[in-house]
N, C-alpha and C positions, 0 to 999 in steps of 0.2 A: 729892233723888232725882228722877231725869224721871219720867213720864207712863208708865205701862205700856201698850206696843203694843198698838192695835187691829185688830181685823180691818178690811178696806178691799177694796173691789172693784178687782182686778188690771186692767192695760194691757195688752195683747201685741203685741207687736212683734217684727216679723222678726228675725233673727239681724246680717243686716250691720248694719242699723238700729240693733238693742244695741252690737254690737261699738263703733261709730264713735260713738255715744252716750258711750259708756265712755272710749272715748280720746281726746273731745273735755273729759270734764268731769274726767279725770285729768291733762290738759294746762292747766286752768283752776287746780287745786290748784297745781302746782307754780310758775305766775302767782305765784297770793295770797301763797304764802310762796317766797320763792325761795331762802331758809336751808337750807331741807330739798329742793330741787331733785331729781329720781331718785329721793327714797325710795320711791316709791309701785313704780314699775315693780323696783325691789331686791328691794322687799319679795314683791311678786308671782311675783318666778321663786322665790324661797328657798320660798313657801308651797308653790307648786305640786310641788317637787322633796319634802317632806318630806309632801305629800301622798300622793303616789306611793310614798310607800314605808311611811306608814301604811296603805295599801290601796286608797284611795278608788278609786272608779269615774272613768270622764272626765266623769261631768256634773257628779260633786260638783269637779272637782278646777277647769273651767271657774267654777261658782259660787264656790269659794274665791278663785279667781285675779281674779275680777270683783270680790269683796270686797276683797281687797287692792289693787286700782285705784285704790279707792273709801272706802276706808276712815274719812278726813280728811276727806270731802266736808263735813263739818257745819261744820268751819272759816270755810266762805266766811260764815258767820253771827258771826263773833267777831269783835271791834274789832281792829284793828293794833296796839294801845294792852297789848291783851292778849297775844296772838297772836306778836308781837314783843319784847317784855316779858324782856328781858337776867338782871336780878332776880328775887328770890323772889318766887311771887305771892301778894294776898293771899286771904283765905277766901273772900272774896265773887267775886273772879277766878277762883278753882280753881272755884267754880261755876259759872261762865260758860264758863270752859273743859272742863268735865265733859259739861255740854251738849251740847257737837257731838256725841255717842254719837246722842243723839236727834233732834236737828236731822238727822243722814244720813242715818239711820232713815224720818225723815218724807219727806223727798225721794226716796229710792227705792221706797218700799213699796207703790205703784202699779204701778212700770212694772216693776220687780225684787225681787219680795218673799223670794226666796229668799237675794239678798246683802243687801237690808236687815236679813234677821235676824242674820247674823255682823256686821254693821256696827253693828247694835245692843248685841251684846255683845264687840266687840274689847277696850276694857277690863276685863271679868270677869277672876278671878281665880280657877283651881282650889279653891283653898280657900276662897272664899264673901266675901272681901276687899274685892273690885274693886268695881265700878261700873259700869253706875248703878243695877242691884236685886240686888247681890249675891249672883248666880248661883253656883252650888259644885256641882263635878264633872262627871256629865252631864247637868248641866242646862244646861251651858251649850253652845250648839252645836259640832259638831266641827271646823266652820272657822273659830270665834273662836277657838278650842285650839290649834289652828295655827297658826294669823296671830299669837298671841302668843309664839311662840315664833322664828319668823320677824322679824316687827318689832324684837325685845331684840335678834336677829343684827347687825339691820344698825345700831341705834342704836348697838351696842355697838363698831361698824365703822366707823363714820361720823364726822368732823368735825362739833364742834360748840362754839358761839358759848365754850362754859365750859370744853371742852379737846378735845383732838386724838385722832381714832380712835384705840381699842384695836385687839391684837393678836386676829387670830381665836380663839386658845389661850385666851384671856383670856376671850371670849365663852363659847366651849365652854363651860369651866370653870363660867363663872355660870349657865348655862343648867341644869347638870345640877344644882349644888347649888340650886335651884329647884323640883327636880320636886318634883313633891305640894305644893308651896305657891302658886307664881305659876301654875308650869306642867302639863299633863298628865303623869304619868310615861310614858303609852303613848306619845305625841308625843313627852317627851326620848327613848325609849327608839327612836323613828322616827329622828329624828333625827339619834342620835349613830349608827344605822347606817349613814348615806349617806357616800363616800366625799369624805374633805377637801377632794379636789381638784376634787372637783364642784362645791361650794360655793364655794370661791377663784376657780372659773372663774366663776360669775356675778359674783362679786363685782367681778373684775377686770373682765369686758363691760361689764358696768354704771358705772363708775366711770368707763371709760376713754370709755364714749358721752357723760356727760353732766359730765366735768371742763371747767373752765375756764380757760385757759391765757392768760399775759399777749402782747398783739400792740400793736405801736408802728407800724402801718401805716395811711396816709393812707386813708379811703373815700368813695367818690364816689357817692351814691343819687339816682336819678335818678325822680321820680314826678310822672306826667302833664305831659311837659315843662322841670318845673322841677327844678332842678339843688342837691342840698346837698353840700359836701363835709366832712367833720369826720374825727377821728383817732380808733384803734380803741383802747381799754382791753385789752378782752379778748376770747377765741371761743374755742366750744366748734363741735361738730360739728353744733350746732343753730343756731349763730348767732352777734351780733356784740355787745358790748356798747360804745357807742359815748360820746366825751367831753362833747360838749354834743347836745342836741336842737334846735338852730336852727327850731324851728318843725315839724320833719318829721311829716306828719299820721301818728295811728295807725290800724290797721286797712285801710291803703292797700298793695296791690301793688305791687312798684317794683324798677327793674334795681340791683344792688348791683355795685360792682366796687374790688377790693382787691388788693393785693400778700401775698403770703407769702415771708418768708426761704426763700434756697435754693431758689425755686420759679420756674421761667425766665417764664413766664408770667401776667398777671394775671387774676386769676380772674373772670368776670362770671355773677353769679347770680340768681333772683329772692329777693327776699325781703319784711319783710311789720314796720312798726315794730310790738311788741304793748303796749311799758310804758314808762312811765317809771320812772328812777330818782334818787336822791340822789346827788352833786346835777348836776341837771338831765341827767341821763341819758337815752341809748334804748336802750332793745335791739331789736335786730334778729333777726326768724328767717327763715331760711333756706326756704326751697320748692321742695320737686321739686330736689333735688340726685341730678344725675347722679352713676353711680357712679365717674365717673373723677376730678371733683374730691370727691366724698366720701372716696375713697382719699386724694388731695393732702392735704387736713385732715388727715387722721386721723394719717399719717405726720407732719405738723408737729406736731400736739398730744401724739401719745405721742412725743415726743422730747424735749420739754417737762417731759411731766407723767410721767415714768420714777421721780422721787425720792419720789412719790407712791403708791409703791405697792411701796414697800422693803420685801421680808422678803416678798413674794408670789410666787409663780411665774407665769413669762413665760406670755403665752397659747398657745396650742395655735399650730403652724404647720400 
């Protein structure tokens, strides 16, 4: 069981200041793990829509939607070993992995005490179950009560390493035979009021922002002069994942320029190496994409990534 929260003297900080804060260390989680890539920002419009229709005001529904940014932050404290862990874990790992509740807790509760406390209790469990002091009913905050109901959506929607997204039907379904045990009844009962196709349309944005589509096109990165060129794997709308890292420094500004099928033109952009990967990968992100090749993408990759999203409806025109 972690450390029960203490009081701590608050930080304050402007508003952009948060905001960019938040979307630089929600950008950092989806780094650490790049398995679960989106879920944070998924999860965050689904909280905020079933907020909104439980009642919340805009501050509480800002503070929820901040939590669900943030939620996993405790992560960047878990080994890889864990963290990436294919297999059952064992007792002693489920307690290292338990932990991040607290570890996220501790790192916000200065400068954001109001989302450290749902980030403290995301895993609680209505029925007094959960984790990590076994909170039951309203005791537990009412944007941890959301965010769990939220989170089951999207894990429940999502690919994963053990099997392939369910059907939203399928989710609904667990979500309600849940209430009063995992979940709040008042929150499934928020929930199953909001209309299906509101929910499918996030799902769809969301999916279709941060899918990654296979690309067999040569890329030439060019930083401070020097010149690499190597062949693309794959790209999302965020970026390039590339076949070898020949040396390309990380953290370095640099022109990127690639071809696209069917796209008369080759695209030159900036972009910025952040990681590597197995084996001996880069990935490339993308900066300050104008809207016109941001269009060009997005048209390659949902043409692509169309099979991906069978049994869903088209997005709004």
């Amino acid at each position: 069981m972690s450390p029960q929260p203490t009081a701590t003297a608050s930080v304050t900080i402007d508003e952009s200041t948060c905001d960019e804060l938040i979307d630089v260390l929600a950008k950092t989680l989806d780094l650490r793990d790049n398995d679960t890539a989106g879920h944070s920002d998924r999860v965050r419009r689904y909280s905020e829509e079933i907020a909104r229709a439980v009642g919340c005001s805009e501050e509480e529904i800002k503070q929820i939607s901040r939590a669900a940014s943030l939620h996993d932050l405790g992560k960047i404290a878990v080994d890889n070993a864990i963290l990436k862990k294919k297999g059952k874990l064992s007792a002693e790992e489920w307690r290292v992995m338990e932990a991040h509740v607290y570890g996220g807790f501790r790192l916000l509760r200065r400068i954001l005490p109001e989302v450290a406390g749902i980030v403290h209790a995301h895993h609680e469990r209505y029925d007094g179950k959960g984790y990590p002091r076994g909170l039951k009913g309203e005791e537990i905050p009412l944007g941890s009560r959301i965010f769990a109901v939220a989170d089951t959506l999207d894990a429940m929607t999502s690919d994963r390493p053990y099997r392939g997204a369910l059907p939203y039907s399928a989710a609904r379904k667990e979500i309600l035979s849940e209430a009063g045990r995992q979940f709040d009844p008042k929150v499934v009962e928020a929930f199953l009021a909001i209309p299906e196709s509101v929910l499918r349309q996030v799902m769809l944005d969301e999916k279709r922002r941060t899918v990654r589509v296979p690309l067999r096109s040569e890329v030439v990165c060019v930083e401070n002069g020097r010149q690499y060129t190597l062949k693309a794997v794959d790209i999302s709308v965020g970026g390039l994942l590339l076949e070898k890292d020949e040396g390309i420094p990380l953290g370095k500004e640099m022109d990127v320029e690639f071809e696209l099928p069917q796209v008369a033109r080759r695209l030159k952009l900036k972009g910025e190496a952040i990681r590597r990967e197995m084996p001996d990968r880069t990935a490339i992100s993308f900066k300050s994409l104008q809207p016109l090749d941001q269009q060009k993408l997005l048209r390659y990759i949902a043409r692509l990534a169309e099979a991906q999203f069978e049994g869903l409806p088209s997005p709004a025109t």
